[in-house]
DODREN-313340 format. One record per residue: x, y, z of N, C-alpha, C, CB in turn. Coordinates in nm, 3 decimals, padded with zeros to 5 digits. Glycine has a CB too. Example, Ala and Ser with C-alpha at 12.3 -4.5 7.8 and 13.67 -1.06 7.14 Angstrom:
BEGIN
<nudo n_px="01.319" n_py="-00.569" n_pz="00.780" ca_px="01.230" ca_py="-00.450" ca_pz="00.780" c_px="01.320" c_py="-00.330" c_pz="00.780" cb_px="01.131" cb_py="-00.447" cb_pz="00.905"/>
<nudo n_px="01.285" n_py="-00.225" n_pz="00.708" ca_px="01.367" ca_py="-00.106" ca_pz="00.714" c_px="01.290" c_py="00.003" c_pz="00.787" cb_px="01.408" cb_py="-00.060" cb_pz="00.572"/>
***
This chain:
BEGIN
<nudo n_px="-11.085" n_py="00.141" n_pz="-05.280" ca_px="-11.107" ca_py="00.041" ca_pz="-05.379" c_px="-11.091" c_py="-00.094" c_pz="-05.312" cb_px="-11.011" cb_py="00.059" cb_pz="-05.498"/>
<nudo n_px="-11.174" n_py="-00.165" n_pz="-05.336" ca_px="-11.153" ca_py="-00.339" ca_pz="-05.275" c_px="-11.095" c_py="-00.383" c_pz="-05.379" cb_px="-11.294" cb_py="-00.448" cb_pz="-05.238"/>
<nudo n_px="-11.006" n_py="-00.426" n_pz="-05.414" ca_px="-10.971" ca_py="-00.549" ca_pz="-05.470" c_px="-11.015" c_py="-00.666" c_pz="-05.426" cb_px="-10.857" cb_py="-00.561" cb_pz="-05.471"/>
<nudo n_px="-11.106" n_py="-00.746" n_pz="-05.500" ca_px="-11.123" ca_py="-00.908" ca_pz="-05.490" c_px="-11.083" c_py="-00.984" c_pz="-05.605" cb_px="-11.268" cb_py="-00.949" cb_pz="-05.467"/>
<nudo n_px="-11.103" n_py="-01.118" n_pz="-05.514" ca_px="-11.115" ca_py="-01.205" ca_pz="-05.586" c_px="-10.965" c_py="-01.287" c_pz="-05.574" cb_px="-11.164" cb_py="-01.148" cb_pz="-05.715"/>
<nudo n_px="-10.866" n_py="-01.262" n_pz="-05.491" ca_px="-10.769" ca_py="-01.286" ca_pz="-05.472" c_px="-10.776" c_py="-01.439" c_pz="-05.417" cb_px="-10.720" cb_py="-01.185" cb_pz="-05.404"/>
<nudo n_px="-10.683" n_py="-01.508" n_pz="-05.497" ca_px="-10.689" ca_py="-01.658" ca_pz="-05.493" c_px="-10.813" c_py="-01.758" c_pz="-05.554" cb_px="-10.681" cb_py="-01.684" cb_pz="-05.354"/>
<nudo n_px="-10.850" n_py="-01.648" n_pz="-05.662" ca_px="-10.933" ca_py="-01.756" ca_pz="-05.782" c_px="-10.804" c_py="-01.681" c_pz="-05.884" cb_px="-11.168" cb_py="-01.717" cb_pz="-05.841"/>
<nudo n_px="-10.739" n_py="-01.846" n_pz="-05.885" ca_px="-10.659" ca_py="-01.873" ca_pz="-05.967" c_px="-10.717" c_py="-01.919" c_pz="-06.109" cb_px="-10.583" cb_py="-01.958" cb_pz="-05.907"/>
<nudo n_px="-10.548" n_py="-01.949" n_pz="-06.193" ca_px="-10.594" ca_py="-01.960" ca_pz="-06.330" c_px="-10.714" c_py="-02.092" c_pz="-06.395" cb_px="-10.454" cb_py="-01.974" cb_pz="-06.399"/>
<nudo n_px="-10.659" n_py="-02.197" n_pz="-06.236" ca_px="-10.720" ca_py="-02.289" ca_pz="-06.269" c_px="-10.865" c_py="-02.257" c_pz="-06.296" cb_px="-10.697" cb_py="-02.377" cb_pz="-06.183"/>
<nudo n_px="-10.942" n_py="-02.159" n_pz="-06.229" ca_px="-11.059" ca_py="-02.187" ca_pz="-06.189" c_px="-11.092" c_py="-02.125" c_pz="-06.384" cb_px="-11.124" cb_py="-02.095" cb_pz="-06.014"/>
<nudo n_px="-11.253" n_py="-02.122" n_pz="-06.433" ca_px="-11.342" ca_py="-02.100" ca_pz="-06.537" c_px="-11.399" c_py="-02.007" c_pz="-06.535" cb_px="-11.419" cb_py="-02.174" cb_pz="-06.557"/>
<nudo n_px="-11.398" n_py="-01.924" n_pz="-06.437" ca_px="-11.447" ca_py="-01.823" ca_pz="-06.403" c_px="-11.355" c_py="-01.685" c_pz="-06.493" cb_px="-11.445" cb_py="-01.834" cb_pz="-06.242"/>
<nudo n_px="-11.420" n_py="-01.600" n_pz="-06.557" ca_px="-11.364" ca_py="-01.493" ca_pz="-06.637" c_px="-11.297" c_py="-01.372" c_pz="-06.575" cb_px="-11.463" cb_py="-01.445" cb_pz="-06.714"/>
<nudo n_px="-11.276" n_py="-01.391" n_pz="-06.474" ca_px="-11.196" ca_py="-01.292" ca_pz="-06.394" c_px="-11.102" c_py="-01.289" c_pz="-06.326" cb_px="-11.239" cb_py="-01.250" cb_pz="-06.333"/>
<nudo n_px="-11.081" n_py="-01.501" n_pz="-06.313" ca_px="-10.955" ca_py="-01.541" ca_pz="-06.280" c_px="-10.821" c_py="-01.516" c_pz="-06.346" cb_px="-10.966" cb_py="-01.652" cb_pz="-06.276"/>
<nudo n_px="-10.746" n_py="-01.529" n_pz="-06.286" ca_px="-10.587" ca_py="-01.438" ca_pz="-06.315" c_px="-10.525" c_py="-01.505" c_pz="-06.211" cb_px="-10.576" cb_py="-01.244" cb_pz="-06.293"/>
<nudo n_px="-10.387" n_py="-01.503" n_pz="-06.249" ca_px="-10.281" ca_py="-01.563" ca_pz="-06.116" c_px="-10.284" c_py="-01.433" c_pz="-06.039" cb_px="-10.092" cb_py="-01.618" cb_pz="-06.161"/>
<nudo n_px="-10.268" n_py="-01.518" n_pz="-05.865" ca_px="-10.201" ca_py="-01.423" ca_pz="-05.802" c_px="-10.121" c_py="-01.301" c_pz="-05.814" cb_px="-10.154" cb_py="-01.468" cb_pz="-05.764"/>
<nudo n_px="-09.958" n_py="-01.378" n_pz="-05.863" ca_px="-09.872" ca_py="-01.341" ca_pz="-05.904" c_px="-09.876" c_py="-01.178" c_pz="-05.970" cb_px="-09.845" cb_py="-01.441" cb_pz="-05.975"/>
<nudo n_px="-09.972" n_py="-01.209" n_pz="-06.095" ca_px="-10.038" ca_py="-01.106" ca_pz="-06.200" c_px="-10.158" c_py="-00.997" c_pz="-06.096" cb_px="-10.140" cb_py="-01.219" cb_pz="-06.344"/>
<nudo n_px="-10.221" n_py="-01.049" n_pz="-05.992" ca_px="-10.299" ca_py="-00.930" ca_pz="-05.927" c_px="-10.221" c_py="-00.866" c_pz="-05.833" cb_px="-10.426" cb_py="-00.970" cb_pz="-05.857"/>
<nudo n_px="-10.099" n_py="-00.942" n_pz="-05.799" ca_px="-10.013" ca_py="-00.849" ca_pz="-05.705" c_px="-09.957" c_py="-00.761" c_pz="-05.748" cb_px="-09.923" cb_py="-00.895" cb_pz="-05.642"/>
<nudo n_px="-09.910" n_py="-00.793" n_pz="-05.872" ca_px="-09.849" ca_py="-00.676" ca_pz="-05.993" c_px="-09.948" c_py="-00.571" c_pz="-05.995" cb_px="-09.833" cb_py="-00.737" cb_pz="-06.165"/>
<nudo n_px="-10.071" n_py="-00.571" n_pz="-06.007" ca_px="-10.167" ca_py="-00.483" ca_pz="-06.042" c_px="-10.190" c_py="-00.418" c_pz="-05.918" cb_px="-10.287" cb_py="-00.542" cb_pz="-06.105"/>
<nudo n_px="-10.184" n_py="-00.474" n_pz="-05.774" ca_px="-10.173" ca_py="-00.400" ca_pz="-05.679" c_px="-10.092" c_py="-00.320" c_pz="-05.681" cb_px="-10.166" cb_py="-00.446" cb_pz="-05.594"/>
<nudo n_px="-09.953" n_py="-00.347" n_pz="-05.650" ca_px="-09.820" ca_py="-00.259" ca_pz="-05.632" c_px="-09.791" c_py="-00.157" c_pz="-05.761" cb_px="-09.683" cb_py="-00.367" cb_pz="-05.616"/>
<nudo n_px="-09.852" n_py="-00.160" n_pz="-05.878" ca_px="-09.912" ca_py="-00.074" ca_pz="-05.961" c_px="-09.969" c_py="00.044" c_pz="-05.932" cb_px="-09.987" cb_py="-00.127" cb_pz="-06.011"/>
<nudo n_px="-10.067" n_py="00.017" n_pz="-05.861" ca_px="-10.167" ca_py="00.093" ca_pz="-05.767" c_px="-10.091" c_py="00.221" c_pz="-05.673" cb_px="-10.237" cb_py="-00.031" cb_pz="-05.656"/>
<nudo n_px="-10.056" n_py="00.080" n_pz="-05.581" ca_px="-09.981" ca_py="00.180" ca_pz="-05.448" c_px="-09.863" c_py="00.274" c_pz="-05.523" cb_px="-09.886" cb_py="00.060" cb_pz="-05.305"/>
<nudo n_px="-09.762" n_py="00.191" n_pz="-05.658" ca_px="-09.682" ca_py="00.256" ca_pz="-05.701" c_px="-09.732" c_py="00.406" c_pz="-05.785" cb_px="-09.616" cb_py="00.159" cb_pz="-05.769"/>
<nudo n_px="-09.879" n_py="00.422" n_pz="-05.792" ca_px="-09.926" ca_py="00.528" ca_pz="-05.859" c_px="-09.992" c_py="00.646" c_pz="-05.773" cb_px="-10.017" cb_py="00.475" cb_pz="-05.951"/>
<nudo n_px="-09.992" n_py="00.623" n_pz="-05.605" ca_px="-09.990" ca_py="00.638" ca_pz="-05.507" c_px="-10.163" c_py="00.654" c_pz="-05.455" cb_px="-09.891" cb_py="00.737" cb_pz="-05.496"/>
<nudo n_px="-10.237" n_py="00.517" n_pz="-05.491" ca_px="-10.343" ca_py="00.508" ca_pz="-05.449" c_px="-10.339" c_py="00.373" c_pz="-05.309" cb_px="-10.430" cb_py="00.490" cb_pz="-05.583"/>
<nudo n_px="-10.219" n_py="00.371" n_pz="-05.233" ca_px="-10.218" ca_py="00.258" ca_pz="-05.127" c_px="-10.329" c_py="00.300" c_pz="-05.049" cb_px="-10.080" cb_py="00.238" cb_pz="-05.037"/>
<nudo n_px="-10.333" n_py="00.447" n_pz="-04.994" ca_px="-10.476" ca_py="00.457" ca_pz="-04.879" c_px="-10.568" c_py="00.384" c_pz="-04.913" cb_px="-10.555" cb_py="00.591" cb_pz="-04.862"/>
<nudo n_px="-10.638" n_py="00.405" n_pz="-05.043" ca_px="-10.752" ca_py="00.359" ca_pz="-05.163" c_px="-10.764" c_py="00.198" c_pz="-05.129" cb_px="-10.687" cb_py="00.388" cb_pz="-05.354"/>
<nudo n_px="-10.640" n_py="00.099" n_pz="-05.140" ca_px="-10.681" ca_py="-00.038" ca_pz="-05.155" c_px="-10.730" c_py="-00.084" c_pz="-04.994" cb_px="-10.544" cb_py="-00.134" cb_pz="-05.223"/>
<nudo n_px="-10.765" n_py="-00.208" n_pz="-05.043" ca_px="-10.852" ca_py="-00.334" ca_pz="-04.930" c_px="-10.865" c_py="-00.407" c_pz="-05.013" cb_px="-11.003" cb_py="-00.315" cb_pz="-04.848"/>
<nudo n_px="-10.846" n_py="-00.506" n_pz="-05.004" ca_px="-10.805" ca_py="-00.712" ca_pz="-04.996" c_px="-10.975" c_py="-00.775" c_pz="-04.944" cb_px="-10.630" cb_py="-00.775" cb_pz="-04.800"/>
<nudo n_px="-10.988" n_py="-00.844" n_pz="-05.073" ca_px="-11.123" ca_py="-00.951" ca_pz="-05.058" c_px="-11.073" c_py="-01.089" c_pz="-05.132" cb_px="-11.286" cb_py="-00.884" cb_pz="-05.150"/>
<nudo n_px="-11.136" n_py="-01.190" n_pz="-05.055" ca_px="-11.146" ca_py="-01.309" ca_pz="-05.113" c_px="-11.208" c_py="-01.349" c_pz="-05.171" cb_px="-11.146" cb_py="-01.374" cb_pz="-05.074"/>
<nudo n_px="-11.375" n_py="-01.308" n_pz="-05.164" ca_px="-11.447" ca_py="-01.341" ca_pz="-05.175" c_px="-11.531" c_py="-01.494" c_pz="-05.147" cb_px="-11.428" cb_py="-01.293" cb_pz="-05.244"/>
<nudo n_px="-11.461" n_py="-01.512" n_pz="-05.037" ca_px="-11.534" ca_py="-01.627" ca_pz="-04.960" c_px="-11.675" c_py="-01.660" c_pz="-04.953" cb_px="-11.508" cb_py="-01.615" cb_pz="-04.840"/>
<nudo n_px="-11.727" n_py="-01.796" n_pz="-05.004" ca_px="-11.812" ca_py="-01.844" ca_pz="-05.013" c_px="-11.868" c_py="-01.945" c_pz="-04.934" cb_px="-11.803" cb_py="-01.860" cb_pz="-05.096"/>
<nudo n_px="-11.946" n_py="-02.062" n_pz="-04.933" ca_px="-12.045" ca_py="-02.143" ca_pz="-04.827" c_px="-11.883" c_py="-02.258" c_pz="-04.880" cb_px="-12.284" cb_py="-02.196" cb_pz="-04.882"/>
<nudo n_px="-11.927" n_py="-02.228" n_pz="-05.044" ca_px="-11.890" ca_py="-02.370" ca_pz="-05.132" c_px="-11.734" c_py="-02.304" c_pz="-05.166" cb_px="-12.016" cb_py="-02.413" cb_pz="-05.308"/>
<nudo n_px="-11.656" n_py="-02.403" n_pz="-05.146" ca_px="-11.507" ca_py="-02.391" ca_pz="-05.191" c_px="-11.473" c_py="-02.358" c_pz="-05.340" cb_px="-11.439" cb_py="-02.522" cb_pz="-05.163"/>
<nudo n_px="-11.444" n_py="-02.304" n_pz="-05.362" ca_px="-11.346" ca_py="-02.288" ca_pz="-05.524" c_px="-11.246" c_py="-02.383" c_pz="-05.503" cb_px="-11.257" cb_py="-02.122" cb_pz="-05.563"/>
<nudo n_px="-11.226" n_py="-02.436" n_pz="-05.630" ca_px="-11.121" ca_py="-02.508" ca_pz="-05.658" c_px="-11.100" c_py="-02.650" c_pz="-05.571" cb_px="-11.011" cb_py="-02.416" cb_pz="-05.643"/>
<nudo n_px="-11.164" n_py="-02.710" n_pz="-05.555" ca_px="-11.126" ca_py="-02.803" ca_pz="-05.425" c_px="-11.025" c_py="-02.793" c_pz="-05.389" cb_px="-11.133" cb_py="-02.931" cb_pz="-05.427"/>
<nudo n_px="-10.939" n_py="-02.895" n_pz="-05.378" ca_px="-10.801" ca_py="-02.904" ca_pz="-05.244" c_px="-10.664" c_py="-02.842" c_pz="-05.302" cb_px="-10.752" cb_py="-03.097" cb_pz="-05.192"/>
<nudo n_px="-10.696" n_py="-02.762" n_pz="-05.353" ca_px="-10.592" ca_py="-02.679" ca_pz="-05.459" c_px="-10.542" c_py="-02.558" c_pz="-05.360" cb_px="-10.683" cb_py="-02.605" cb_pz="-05.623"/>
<nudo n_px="-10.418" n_py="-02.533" n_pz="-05.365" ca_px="-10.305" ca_py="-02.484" ca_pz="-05.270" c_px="-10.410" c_py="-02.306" c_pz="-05.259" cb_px="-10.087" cb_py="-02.486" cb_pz="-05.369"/>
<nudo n_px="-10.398" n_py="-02.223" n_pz="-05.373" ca_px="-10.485" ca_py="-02.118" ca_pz="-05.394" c_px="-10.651" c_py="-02.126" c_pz="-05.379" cb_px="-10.452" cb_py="-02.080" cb_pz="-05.519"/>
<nudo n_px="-10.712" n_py="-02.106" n_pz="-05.241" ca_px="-10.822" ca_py="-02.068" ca_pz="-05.278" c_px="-10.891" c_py="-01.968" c_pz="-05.241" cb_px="-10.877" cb_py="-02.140" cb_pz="-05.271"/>
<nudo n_px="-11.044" n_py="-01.888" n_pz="-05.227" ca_px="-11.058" ca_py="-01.795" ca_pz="-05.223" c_px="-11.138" c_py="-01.751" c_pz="-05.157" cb_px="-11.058" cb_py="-01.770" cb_pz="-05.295"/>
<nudo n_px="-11.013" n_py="-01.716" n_pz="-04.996" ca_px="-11.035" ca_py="-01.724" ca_pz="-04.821" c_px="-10.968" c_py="-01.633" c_pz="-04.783" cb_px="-10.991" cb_py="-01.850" cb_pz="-04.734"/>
<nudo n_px="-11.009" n_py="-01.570" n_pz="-04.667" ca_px="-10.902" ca_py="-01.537" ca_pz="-04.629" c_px="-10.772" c_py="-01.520" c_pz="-04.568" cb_px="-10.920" cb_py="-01.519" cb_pz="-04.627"/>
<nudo n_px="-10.834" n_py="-01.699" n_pz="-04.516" ca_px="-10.670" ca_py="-01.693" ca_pz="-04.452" c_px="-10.528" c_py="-01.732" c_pz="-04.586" cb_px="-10.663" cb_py="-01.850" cb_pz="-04.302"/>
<nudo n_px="-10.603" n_py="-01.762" n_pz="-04.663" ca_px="-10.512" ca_py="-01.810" ca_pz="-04.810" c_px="-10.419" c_py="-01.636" c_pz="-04.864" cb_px="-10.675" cb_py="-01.881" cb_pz="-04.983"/>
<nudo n_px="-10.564" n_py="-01.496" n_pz="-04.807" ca_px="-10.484" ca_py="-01.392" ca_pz="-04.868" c_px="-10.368" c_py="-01.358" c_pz="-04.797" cb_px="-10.556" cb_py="-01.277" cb_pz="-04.887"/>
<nudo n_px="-10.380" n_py="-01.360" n_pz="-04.638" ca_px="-10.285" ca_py="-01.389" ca_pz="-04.568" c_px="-10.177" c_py="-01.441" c_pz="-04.619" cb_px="-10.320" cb_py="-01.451" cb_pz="-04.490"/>
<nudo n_px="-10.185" n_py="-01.594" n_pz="-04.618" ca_px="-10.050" ca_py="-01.692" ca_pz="-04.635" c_px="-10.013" c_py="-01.713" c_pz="-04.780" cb_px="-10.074" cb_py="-01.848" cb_pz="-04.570"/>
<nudo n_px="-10.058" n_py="-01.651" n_pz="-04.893" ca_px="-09.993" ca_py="-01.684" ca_pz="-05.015" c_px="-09.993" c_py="-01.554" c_pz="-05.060" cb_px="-10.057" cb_py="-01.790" cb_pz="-05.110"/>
<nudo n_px="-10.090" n_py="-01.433" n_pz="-05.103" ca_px="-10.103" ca_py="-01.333" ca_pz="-05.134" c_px="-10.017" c_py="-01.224" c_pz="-05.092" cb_px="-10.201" cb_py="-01.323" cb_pz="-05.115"/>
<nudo n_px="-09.997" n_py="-01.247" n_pz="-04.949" ca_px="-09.918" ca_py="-01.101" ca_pz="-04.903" c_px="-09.770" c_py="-01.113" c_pz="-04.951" cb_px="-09.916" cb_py="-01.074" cb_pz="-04.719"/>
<nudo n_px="-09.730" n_py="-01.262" n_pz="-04.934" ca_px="-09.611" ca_py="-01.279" ca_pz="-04.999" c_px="-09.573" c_py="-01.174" c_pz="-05.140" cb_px="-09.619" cb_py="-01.429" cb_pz="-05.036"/>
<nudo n_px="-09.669" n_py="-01.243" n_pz="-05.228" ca_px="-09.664" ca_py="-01.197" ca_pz="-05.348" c_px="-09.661" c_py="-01.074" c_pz="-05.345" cb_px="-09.750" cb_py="-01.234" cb_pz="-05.421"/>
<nudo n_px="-09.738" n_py="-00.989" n_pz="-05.253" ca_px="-09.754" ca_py="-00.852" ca_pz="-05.252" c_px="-09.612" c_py="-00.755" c_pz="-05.241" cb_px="-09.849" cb_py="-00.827" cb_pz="-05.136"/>
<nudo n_px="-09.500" n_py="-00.858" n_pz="-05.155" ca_px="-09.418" ca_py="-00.840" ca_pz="-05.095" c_px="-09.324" c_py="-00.854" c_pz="-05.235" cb_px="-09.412" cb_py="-00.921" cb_pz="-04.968"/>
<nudo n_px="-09.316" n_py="-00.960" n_pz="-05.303" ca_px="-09.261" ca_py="-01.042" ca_pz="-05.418" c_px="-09.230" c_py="-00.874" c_pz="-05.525" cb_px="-09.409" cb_py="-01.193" cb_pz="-05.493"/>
<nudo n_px="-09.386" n_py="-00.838" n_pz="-05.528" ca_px="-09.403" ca_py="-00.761" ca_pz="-05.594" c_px="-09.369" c_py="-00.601" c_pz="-05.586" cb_px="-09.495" cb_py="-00.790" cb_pz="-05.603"/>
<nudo n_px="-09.280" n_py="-00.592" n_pz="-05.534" ca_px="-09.257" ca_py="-00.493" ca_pz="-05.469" c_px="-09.326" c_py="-00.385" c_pz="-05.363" cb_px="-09.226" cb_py="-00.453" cb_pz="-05.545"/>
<nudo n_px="-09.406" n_py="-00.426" n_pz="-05.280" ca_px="-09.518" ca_py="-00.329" ca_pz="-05.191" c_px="-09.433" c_py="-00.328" c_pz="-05.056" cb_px="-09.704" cb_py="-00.408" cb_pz="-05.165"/>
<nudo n_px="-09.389" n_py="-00.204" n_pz="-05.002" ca_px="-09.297" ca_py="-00.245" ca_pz="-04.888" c_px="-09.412" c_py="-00.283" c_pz="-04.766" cb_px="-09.179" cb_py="-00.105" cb_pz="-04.842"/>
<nudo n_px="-09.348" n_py="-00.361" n_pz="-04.643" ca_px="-09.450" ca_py="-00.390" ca_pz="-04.537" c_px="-09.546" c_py="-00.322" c_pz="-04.477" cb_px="-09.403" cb_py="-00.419" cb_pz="-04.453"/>
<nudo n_px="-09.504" n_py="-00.177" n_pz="-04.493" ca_px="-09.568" ca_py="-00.067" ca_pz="-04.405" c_px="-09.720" c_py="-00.051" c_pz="-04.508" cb_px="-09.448" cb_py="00.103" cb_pz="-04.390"/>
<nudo n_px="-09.694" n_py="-00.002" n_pz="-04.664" ca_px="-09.791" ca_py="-00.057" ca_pz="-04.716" c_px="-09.864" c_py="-00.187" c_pz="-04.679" cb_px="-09.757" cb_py="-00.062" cb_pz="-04.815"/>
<nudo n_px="-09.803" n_py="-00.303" n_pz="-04.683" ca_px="-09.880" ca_py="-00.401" ca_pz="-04.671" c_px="-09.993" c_py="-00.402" c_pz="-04.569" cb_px="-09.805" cb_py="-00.495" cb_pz="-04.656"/>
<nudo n_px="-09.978" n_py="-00.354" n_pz="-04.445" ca_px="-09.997" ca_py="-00.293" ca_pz="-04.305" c_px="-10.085" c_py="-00.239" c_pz="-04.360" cb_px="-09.897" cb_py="-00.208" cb_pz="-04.221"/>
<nudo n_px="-10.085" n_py="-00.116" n_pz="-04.398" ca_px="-10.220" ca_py="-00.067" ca_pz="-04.471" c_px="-10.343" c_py="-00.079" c_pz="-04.519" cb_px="-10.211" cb_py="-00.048" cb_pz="-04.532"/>
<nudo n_px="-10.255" n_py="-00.154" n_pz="-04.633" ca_px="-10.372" ca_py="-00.220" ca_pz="-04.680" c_px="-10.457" c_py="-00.351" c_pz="-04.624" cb_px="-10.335" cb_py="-00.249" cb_pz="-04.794"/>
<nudo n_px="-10.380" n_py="-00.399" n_pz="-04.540" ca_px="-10.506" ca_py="-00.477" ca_pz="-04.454" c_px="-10.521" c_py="-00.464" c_pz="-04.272" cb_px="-10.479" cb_py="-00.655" cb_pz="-04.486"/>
<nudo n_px="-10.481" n_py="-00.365" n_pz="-04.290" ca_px="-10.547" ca_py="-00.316" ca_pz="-04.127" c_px="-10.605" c_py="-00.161" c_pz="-04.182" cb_px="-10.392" cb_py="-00.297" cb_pz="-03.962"/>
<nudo n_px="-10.459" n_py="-00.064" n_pz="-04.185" ca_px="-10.521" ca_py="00.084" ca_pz="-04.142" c_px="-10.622" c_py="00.098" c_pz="-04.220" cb_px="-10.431" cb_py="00.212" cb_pz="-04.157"/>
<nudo n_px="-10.635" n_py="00.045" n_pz="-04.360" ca_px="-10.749" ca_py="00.148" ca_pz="-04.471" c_px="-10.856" c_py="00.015" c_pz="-04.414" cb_px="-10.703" cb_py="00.172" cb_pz="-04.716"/>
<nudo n_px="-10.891" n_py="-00.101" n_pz="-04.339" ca_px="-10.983" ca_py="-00.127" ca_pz="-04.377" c_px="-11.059" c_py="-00.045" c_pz="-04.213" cb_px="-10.986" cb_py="-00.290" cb_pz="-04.432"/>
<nudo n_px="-10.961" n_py="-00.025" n_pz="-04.133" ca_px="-10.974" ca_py="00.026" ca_pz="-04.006" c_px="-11.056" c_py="00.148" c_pz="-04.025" cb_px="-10.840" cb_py="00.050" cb_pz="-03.938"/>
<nudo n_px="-10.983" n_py="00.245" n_pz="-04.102" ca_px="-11.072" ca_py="00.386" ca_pz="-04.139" c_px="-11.180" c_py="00.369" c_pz="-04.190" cb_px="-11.018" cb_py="00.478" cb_pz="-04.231"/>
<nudo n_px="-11.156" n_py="00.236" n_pz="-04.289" ca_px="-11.306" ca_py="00.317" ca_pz="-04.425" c_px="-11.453" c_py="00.206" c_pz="-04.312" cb_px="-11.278" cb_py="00.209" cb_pz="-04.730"/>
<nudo n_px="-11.404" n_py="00.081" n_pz="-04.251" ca_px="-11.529" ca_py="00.056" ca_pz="-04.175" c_px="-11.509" c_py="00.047" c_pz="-04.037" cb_px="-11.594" cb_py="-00.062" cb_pz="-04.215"/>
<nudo n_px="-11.538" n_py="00.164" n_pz="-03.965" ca_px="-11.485" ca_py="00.159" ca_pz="-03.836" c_px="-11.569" c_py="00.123" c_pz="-03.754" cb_px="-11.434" cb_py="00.264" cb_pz="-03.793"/>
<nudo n_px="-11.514" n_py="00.047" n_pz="-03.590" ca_px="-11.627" ca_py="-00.010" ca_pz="-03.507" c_px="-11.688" c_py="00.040" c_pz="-03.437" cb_px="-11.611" cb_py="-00.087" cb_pz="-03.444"/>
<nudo n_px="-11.812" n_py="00.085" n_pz="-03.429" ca_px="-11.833" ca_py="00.205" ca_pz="-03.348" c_px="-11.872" c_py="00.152" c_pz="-03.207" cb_px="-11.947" cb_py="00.304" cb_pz="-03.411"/>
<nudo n_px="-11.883" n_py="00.236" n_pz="-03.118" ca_px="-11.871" ca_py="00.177" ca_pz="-02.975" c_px="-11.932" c_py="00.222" c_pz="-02.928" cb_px="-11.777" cb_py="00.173" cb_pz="-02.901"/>
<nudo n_px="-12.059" n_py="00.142" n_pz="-02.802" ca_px="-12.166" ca_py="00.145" ca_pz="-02.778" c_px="-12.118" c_py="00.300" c_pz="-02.654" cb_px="-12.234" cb_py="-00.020" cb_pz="-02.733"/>
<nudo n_px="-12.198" n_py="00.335" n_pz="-02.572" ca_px="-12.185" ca_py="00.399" ca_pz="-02.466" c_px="-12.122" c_py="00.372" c_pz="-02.358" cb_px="-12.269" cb_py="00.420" cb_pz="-02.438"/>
<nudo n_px="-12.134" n_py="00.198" n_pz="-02.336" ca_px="-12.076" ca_py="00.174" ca_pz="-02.224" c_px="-11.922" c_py="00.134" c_pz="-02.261" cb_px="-12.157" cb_py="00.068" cb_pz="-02.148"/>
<nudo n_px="-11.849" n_py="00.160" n_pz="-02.393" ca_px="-11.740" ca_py="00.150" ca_pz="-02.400" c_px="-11.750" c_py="00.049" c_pz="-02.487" cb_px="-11.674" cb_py="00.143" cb_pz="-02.293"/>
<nudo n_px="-11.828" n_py="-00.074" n_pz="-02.596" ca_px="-11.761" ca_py="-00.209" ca_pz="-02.587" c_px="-11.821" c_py="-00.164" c_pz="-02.738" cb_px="-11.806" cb_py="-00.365" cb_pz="-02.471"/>
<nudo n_px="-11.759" n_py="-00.275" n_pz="-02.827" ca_px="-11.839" ca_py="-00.248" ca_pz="-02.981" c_px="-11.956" c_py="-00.286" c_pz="-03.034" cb_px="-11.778" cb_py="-00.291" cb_pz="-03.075"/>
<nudo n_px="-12.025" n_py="-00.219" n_pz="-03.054" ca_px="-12.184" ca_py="-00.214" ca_pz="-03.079" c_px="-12.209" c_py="-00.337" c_pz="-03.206" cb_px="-12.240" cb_py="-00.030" cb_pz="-03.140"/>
***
């Protein structure tokens, strides 16, 4: 499952915005129901910024530096966290590698 949309905050008009706070809950929900393999983290990064110069926006280095916190906040221990943004995105799209060794 991807989860997106992480860091279109409340500010934004958009009908699917939600605080952080509230999608981290819904993550650790998840993992707490024991679907952690299942998740992966999107921003849904665009050309054009959301939100202008507003602390939350929706990048990924923002899921990094504000999101994982929360994830953490929210009860998801690290090893999950780990998971969900390396091993499951590692398995489900893996790099495949040319013949001579390097990634295709």
């Amino acid at each position: 499952m991807a989860y997106d949309n992480v860091g279109l905050e409340e500010w934004s008009d958009l009908p699917h915005a939600m605080p952080d706070q509230r999608r981290a809950e819904l993550v650790a929900q998840m993992v707490a129901s024991g679907h952690g393999e299942h998740i992966m983290l999107s921003a849904g990064s665009k050309a054009a910024v959301l939100g202008g110069g507003r602390a939350h926006l929706s990048n990924v280095g923002n899921v990094l530096r504000y999101f994982v916190p929360e994830l953490a906040k929210a009860g998801v221990a690290q090893e999950r966290i780990d998971a969900i943004l390396v091993g499951n995105p590692k398995r489900v799209l893996p790099i495949q590698q040319d013949p001579a060794g390097g990634a295709a």
